[in-house]
N, C-alpha and C positions, 0 to 999 in steps of 0.2 A: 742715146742716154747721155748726162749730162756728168762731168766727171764726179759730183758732189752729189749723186741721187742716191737714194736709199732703194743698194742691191740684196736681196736678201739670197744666200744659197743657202738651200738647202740639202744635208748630207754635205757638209762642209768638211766633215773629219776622213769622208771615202778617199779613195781612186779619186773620183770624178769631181766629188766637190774643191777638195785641194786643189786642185790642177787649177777648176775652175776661178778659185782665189787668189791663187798665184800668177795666173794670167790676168786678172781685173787689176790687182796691185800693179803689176807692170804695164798695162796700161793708162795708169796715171785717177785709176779709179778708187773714192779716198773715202765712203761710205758704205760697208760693208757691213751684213748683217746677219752674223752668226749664231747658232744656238746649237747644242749639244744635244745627246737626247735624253740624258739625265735633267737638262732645261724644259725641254719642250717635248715632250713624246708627240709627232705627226700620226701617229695611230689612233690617238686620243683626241674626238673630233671639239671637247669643250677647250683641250688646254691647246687647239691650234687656232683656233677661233679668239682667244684671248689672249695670245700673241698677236695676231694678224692686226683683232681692235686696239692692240697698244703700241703696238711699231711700226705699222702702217706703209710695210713695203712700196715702192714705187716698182719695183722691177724683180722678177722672180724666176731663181734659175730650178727647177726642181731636180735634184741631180739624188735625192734621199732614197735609198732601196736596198732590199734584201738580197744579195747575189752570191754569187759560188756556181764551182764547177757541177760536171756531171752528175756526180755521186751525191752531192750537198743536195742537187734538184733532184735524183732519182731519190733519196729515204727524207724528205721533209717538203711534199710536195704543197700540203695544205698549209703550211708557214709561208714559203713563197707565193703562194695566190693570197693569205688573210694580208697579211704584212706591206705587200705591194699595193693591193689595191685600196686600204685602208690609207697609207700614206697617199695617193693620188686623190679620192676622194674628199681628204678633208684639205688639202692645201689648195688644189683647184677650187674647190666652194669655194675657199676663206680667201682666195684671190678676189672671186667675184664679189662676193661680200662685202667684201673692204677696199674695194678700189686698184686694184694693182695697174699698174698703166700695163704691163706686157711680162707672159709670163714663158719661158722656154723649159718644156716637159722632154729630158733624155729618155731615149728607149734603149732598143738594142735590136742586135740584126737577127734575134732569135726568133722575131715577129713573124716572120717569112715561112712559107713551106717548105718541108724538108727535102722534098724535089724539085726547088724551084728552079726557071731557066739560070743560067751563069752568063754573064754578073746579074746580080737583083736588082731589078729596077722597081721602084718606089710601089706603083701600079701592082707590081708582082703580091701585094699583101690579101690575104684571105682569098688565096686562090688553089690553095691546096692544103693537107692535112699537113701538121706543124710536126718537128724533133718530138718525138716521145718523152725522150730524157730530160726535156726542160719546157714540157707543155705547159704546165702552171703558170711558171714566171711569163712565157711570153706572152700568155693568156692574159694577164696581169699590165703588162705594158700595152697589149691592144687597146684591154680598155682606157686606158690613160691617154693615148695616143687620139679614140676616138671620146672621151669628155671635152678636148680641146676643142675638138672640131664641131660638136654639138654647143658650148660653151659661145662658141664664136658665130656659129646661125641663130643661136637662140638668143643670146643677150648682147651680143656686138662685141664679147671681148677678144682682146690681144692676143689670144694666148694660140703660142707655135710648137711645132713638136721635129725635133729628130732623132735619127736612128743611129748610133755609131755601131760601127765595125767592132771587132774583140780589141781591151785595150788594154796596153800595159806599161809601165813605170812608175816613181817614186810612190807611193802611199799603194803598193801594192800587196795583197794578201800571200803569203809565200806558205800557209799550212797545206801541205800532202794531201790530208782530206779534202779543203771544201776550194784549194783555190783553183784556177783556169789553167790550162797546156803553158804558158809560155813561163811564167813564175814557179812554176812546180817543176816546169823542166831544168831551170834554173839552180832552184835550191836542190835540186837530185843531183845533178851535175855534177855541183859544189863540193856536197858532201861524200860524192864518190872520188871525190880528189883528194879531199883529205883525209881520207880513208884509206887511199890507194885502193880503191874495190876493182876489180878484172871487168867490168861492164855495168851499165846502168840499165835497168828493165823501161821497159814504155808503152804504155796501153796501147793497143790497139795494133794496125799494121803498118804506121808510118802513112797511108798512102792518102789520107785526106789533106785537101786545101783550105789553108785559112788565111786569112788578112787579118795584119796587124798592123794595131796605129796607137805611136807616141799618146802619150793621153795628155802632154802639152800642145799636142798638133790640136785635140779633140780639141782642147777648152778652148783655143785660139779659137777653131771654125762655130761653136758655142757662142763666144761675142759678137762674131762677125754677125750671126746670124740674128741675134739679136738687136742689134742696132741694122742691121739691114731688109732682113725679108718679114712677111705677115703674110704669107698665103697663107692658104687653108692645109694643103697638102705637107705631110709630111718631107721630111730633107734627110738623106743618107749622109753621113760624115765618113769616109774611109779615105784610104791612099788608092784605090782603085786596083791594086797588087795583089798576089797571095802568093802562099807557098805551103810545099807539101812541109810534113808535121816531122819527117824523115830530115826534111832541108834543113828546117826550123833546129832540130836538137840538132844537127852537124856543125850551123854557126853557132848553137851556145856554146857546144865541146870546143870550138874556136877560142871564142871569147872565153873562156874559164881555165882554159889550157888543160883540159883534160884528153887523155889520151887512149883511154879506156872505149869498148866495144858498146856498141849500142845493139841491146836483147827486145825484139819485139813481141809484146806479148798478145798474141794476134787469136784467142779466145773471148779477149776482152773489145767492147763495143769500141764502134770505130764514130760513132755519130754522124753527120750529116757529111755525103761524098765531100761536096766544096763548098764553101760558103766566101762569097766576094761580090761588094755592095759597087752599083753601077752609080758612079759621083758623079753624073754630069751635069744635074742639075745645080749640084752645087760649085764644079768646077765655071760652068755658061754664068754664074752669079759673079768669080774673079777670086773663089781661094781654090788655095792648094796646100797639101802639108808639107813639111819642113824638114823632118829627121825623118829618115833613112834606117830602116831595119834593124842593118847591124849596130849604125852607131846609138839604137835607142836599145837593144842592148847593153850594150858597154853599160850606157845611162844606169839601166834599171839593174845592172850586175853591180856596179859602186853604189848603188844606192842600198841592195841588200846586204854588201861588205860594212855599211854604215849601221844598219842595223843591228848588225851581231856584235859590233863594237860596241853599243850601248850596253 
């Protein structure tokens, strides 16, 4: 990509798109092409199609989607399959449509079987029956995952797809209800400190594995991949790492200096044993990620002290 092209992200205002903008600006890239969704509703296949024929993206990050934790995917199942897959279908068309030289589609690593071997390796997709708790959405990202790849035998385009790991920092969702384990562990934390509460409760039994990644690391291996690979195959983004969900809230009570008891509340679903994505396809390409657990912590713990001071 040439530092003056016209990049469009989309979902510029998430988790993912931010990161994604904030890592293009610091690479020196000076044409960026944002839109809101009070601008442009991606659901709406006439007003993405009219966007497309008037700004005529060169390069296309698709980062736009409906996400949240367990609960948000167990009671709103048909939102995240209408939502998702309507954003994918109209932005992949109106890619091909109007010329986009290359377009990179984020998934997630919820694509996977919910027993699949440890670490997931890429191969491992549509080999076993998916998480219960967030079949819709992953459901949602398959097909997005596979438009690319049908897009790319049928009509010769660019367009690549990866899979990040779970991810968290700055533009991250901190509501109880709908956000992910690591943000919600965070602001529970928080507010048992300043509450002085005797112990914070926590779904499940602690004993599940996850990996977690800087969502600055993600956007970095996003560009990388972009100006560097065009297979066909999907590419896994993670740190290669995990940790139990037990480890996970002991370095937040670290980091937030809370001193208080951690209550398992071990009726409630525990979801997939482990989940840790096998990167060597993308390590054998020459990245790797950058920040380090606890210090993307800290990160993502000033970033939400930033927040409540607004």
């Amino acid at each position: 990509m040439k530092k003056d092209a016209k990049i469009y992200v989309a979902g510029h205002n998430g988790l993912v798109g931010s990161a994604l903008v904030r890592q293009l600006k610091r690479q020196g890239y000076t044409n960026l092409l944002c839109r809101a969704r009070d601008e442009v509703d991606l659901t709406d296949q006439r007003q993405t199609h009219v966007f497309f024929e008037a700004e005529k993206p060169e390069y296309v990050f698709l980062a736009a989607a409906k996400v949240g934790g367990i609960e948000a995917n167990r009671t709103l199942p048909a939102e995240f399959s209408y939502v998702n897959q309507m954003i994918q279908c109209n932005v992949i068309h109106a890619s091909y449509l109007f010329g986009v030289k290359k377009l990179l589609f984020l998934g997630s690593s919820c694509i996977y079987p919910k027993m699949a071997p440890q670490p997931i390796r890429e191969e491992y997709l549509l080999t076993g029956p998916l998480e219960p708790t967030n079949e819709a959405y992953a459901l949602a990202k398959i097909n997005g995952l596979r438009m690319c790849q049908y897009y790319k035998v049928q009509y010769g385009c660019d367009f690549i797809s990866c899979m990040p790991t779970n991810l968290y920092g700055p533009g991250d969702n901190f509501d109880l209800t709908t956000s992910h384990v690591l943000p919600a562990l965070l602001r529970k934390v928080h507010e048992a400190k300043q509450k002085d509460q005797p112990y914070v409760e926590i779904w499940g039994t602690g004993k599940p594995r996850r990996e977690f990644m800087y969502v600055d690391d993600m956007a970095d291996a996003c560009v990388f991949l972009m100006e560097r690979y065009d297979g066909m195959e999907h590419v896994n983004i993670g740190t290669g790492e995990d940790i139990s969900i037990r480890e996970l809230a002991e370095i937040i009570c670290e980091v937030v200096g809370y001193r208080g008891e951690l209550k398992y509340k071990t009726d409630m679903p525990d979801g997939t044993p482990r989940k840790l994505l096998d990167v060597t396809r993308l390590h054998e390409m020459g990245w790797r990620h950058a920040i380090e657990l606890r210090t993307g912590i800290q990160k993502s713990y000033q970033y939400y002290l930033n927040t409540l001071s607004k």
